[in-house]
Structure formats: C-alpha cells, structure tokens
N, C-alpha and C positions, 0 to 999 in steps of 0.2 A: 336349281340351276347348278349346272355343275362346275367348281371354281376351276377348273381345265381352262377352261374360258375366260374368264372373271381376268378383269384389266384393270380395275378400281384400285390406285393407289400404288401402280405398276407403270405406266405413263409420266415420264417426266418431263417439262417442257423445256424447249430448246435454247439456251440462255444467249446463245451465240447470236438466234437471230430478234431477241426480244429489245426496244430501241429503249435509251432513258428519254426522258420526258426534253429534253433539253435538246436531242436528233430528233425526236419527233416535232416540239416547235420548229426549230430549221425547217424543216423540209416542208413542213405547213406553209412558211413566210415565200421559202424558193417559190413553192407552186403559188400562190398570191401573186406574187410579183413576174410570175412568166406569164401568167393569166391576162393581168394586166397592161404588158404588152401585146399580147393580139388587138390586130385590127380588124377590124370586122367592116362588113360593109354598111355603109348607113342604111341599109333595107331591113341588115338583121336590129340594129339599134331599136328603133322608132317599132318594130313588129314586139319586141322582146317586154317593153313598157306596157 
C-alpha cells in the first residue's frame, strides 16, 4: 500500500464540534421533556400499548 494514501494517524477530530457529557445530558432531558409534551391522539395511545 502506498503511504501516498495512508490517513492512519493523520486525521484529527474536530474538538469544536465534540459535546461534554454535561451538553450532551441537557439536550437528552430538552428532548424528554418536548417529547413529552406531544399530544397525540388517543387512537395513536391505545394502538402503541
């Protein structure tokens, strides 16, 4: 394989867009709690069980 090519260890990831664990729970609980606002119709409720 010719290392012309070769990417191994030449990639580095994007720190800008990587979340701490602390944005990632937030946005876990946001989306819980918008979730939990939809109203659904009671057709889909009772089908869903």
């Amino acid at each position: 394989m010719s290392p012309h090519f070769c990417k191994v260890g030449k990639i580095k990831p994007n720190v800008n867009k990587l979340l701490s664990l602390k944005e990632l729970e937030n946005r876990i609980a946001n989306f819980v709690e918008d979730v939990s606002k939809i109203d659904l119709p009671e057709s889909y409720k009772s089908a869903s069980i």
